[in-house]
C-alpha positions, 0 to 999 in steps of 0.5 A, a space after each residue: 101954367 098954374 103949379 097946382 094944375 100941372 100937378 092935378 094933371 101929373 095926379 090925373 096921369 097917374 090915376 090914369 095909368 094905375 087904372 089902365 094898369 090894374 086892368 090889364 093885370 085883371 084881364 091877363 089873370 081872367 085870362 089864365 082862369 080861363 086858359 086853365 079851365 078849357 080842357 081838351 074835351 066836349 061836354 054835353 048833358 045827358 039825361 038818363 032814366 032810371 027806376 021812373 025818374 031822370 037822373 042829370 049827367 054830363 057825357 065828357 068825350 075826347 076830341 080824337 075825331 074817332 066816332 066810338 070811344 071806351 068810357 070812364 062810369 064815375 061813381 061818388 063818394 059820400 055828400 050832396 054831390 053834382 055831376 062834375 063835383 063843382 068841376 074837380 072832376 074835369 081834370 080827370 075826365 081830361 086825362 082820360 080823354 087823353 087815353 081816348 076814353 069818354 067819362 059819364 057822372 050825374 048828379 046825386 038825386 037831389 042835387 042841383 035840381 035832380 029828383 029824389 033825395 040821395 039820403 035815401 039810397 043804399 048802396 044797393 040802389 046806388 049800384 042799381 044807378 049805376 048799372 042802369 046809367 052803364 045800360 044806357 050808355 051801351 046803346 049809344 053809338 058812340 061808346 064801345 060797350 066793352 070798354 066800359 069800366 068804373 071810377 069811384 072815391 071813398 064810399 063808393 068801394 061799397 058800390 063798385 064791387 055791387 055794380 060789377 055784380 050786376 054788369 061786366 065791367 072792363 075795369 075798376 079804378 077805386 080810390 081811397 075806399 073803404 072795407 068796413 063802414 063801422 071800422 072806417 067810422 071808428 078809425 076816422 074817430 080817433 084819427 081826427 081826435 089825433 089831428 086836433 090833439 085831443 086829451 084823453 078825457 075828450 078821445 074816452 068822451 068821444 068813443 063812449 058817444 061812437 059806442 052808444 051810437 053804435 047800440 041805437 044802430 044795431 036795434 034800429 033806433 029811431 032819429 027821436 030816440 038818437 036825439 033823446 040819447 045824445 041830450 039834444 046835442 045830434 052833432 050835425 045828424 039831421 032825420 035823413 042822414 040817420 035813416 042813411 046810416 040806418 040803411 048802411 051802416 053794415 056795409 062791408 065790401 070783402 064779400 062783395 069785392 069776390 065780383 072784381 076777380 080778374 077784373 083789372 083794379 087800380 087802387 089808389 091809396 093816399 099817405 095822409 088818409 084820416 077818413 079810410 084806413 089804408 092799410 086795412 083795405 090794402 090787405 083786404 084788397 090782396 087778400 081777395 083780389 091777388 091771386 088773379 093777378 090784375 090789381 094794382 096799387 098806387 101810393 101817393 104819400 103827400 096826398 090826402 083823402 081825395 087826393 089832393 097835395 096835403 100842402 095845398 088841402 091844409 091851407 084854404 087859401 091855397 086850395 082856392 087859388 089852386 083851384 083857380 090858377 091851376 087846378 090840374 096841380 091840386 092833385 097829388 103828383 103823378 096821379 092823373 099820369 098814372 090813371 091815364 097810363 092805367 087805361 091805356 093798359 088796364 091789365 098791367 098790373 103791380 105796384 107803385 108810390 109816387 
């Protein structure tokens, strides 16, 4: 046989096999996304309605077999988000199944096709929402009315107190939340001025801006005079997200948190926070709600923010991998354990670092 068609067979061979190869590496990876995105859960869509519209949900229940469960209200943090929060929830929402409860979260108006927009809320109305969606899911069947507690991450803990005001609530789990919302902005000022090693001309320029936002604030300031003020340079500000701030910017939840007195509370604090300071809600936190003996604080001092392993948020390729491969790894050890073991026996109190 001809050497030069023995070798294009030999080259067609291995062409051959590095193909048949490259798929069977590329159908077992699409596998393992697969496997690692089925969670242990049905997941329906709900519609829910609410001051005349229809707020956009997603019902997560557990595949127990019982036919009533308790139930998991997720309350969002700040930013346009949807039901599942692109599926960062799900892992939550497995691990309360696990703990035989149901989770319900929608999306904020605006998002993913629902009515409204969500710049246009206080957190008064958000708490309305809430209390409404809590309403709806009390006349189920399927859902244990007295079992019916509250998740919230971030700006939520201005909701949650407010939602517990307006409807008996089992239980609170508050993650990262804030006390103070122009305290919080100032302490997430100058912690990023201190991520990013600001000099200290940058970190006076910054504060004097915080400052002037500040005064266009308290006299209620139109976007047109925030542009005018700021030469033009709004920093991302939009005329929606102004007239947000202007509805809350005095928002504090000392006063409010009075309504979660001998509700059990978990609160959950991150080491790595830039956005909230936690040492501040922590004392607020006890301050109001130790005496009754039902909080509970969990410490996780490799996460962030949202709880994520701060070694996996700092590097965006690993987050995405992360969150492909394995994304019930994302989160800080031991936090989805905790928030499983906390509803399984939510009157425990105490504290805990992870």
């Amino acid at each position: 046989m001809c050497p030069k068609i023995q070798s294009r067979r030999r080259g067609f061979r291995v062409a051959a096999w590095s193909l048949a190869t490259l798929l069977v590496v590329t159908a077992g990876l699409v596998g393992v996304v697969l496997w690692q995105h089925s969670y242990d859960m049905h997941e329906q869509r709900v519609s829910i309605r609410h001051g005349g519209h229809t707020l956009n949900g997603v019902l997560a229940t557990p595949k127990d077999g019982r036919e009533r469960h308790g139930l998991v209200v997720y309350v969002h943090g700040d930013g346009p988000v949807d039901a599942t929060h692109d599926d960062g929830y799900k892992p939550m929402w497995e691990a309360n199944a696990k703990a035989g409860y149901a989770s319900l979260s929608w999306d904020k108006p605006g998002v993913a096709g629902a009515p409204g927009n969500w710049l246009d809320q206080s957190m008064d109305d958000r708490a309305d929402e809430a209390a409404a969606a809590i309403a709806w899911a009390r006349a189920r069947p399927d859902i244990d009315g007295d079992r019916i507690g509250l998740w919230g991450a971030s700006q939520a803990g201005w909701v949650l107190p407010k939602v517990a005001a307006r409807t008996p609530v089992r239980f609170v789990i508050a993650v990262s939340p804030a006390i103070n919302w122009l305290r919080q902005g100032r302490y997430n000022l100058l912690a990023e001025l201190r991520a990013d090693g600001a000099s200290a001309a940058r970190t006076k320029a910054a504060i004097a801006r915080s400052d002037t936002t500040r005064r266009l604030l308290e006299r209620r300031a139109t976007f047109a005079e925030y542009v005018e003020a700021t030469g033009g340079d709004t920093g991302g500000m939009t005329a929606d997200r102004w007239g947000f701030v202007s509805k809350n910017y005095t928002a504090d939840a000392t006063q409010d948190l009075r309504a979660l007195r001998g509700i059990p509370v978990l609160l959950t604090l991150a080491g790595h926070d830039v956005n909230v300071d936690t040492a501040d809600t922590e004392r607020v936190y006890r301050q109001v709600l130790d005496a009754g003996g039902a909080l509970r604080v969990e410490r996780y001092p490799q996460a962030t923010h949202s709880l994520l392993r701060q070694s996996i948020e700092r590097s965006r390729a690993k987050t995405t991998l992360t969150a492909l491969f394995s994304p019930r790894s994302l989160f800080a050890n031991g936090f989805l354990d905790d928030q499983r073991r906390f509803l399984a026996a939510p009157g425990r109190g105490g504290d805990h670092t992870s």
